[in-house]
N, C-alpha and C positions, 0 to 999 in steps of 0.2 A: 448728437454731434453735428455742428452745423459749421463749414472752412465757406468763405464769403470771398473769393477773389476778384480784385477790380482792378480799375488802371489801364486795361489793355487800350490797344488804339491805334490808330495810323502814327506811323513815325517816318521822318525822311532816313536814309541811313546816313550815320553820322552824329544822329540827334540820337535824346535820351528818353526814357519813361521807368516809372517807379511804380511799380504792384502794391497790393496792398491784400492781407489777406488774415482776414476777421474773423475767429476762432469762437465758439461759442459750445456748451454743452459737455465741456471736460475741461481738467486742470491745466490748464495752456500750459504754465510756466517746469509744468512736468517732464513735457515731449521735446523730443529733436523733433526738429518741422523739417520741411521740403520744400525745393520747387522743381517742377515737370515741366517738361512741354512736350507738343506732339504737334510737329509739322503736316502739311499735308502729303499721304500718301505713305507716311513713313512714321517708324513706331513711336511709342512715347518714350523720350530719355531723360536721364538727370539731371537738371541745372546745378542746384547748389544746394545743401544743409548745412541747419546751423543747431547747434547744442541746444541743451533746455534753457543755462543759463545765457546763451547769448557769445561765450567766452571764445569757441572752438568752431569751426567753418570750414565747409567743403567745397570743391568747386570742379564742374568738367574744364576738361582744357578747353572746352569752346568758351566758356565764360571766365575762365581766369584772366586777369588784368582787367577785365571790363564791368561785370557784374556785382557787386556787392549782397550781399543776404544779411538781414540785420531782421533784429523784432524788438517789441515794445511786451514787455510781461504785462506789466500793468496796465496795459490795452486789449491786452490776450490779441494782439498783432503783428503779424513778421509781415516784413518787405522785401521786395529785390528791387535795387536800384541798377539799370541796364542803362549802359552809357556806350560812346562806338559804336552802335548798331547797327547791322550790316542785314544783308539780305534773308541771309541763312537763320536769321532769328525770329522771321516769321512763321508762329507755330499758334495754336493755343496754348497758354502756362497754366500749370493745374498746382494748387500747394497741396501737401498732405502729410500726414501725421505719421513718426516714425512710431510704430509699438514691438519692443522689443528689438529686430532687426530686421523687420519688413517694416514696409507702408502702407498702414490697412485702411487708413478713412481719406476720402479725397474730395477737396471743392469740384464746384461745376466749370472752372476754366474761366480764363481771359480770353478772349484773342489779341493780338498783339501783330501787325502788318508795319513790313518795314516797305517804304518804296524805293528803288534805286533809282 
C-alpha cells in the first residue's frame, strides 16, 4: 500500500491549495479515504472523509464551508481543495485509508504553511 500526498506549500491566508493523494497497492474505489493534519505542537486531527463511491462527506467544523474532499476512482485519487485559509491551517495533511472503522494505512504527509 503506498497513499502519495502532494500539493502542500506556502499559501497567503485568504488564498487556496488543493492536495492531491495517489493511492496505490489496494482497491482504491473500495475504501472511505481521509485527510489529517497535525499542526505544530499539537495532535493530529480530522479534516474531512469521503465515501468509497465519492457520494457521502464528512467534515470538522474547522473545515466545513471552506474545504472540499472529493476523489477520482479511476485515478485511485482523492483531493482536498482548501480555500479561506487561515493561519490555523498550517499543519502537515496526512490522507489515509478507512478499514473497517479505523484508519490503519497513512501517506508520508504534505506540509501546508499559511502566512498572515
Amino acid at each position: 500500500v503506498q497513499l502519495q500526498a502532494s500539493g502542500g506549500g506556502l499559501v497567503q491566508a485568504g488564498g487556496s491549495l488543493r492536495l492531491s493523494c495517489a493511492a496505490s497497492g489496494f482497491t482504491f474505489s473500495n475504501y472511505h479515504m481521509g485527510w489529517f493534519r497535525q499542526a505544530p505542537g499539537k495532535e493530529r486531527e480530522f479534516v474531512a472523509e469521503i465515501s468509497w463511491s465519492g457520494r457521502n462527506a464528512d467534515y470538522a467544523d474547522s473545515a466545513k464551508d471552506r474545504f472540499i474532499i472529493s476523489r477520482d476512482n479511476a485515478k485511485n485519487t482523492m483531493y482536498l481543495q482548501m480555500n479561506s485559509m487561515i493561519s490555523d491551517d498550517t499543519a502537515v495533511y496526512y490522507c489515509a485509508v478507512k478499514i473497517g472503522s479505523v484508519y490503519k494505512w497513512w501517506g508520508q504527509g504534505t506540509l501546508v504553511t499559511v502566512s498572515s
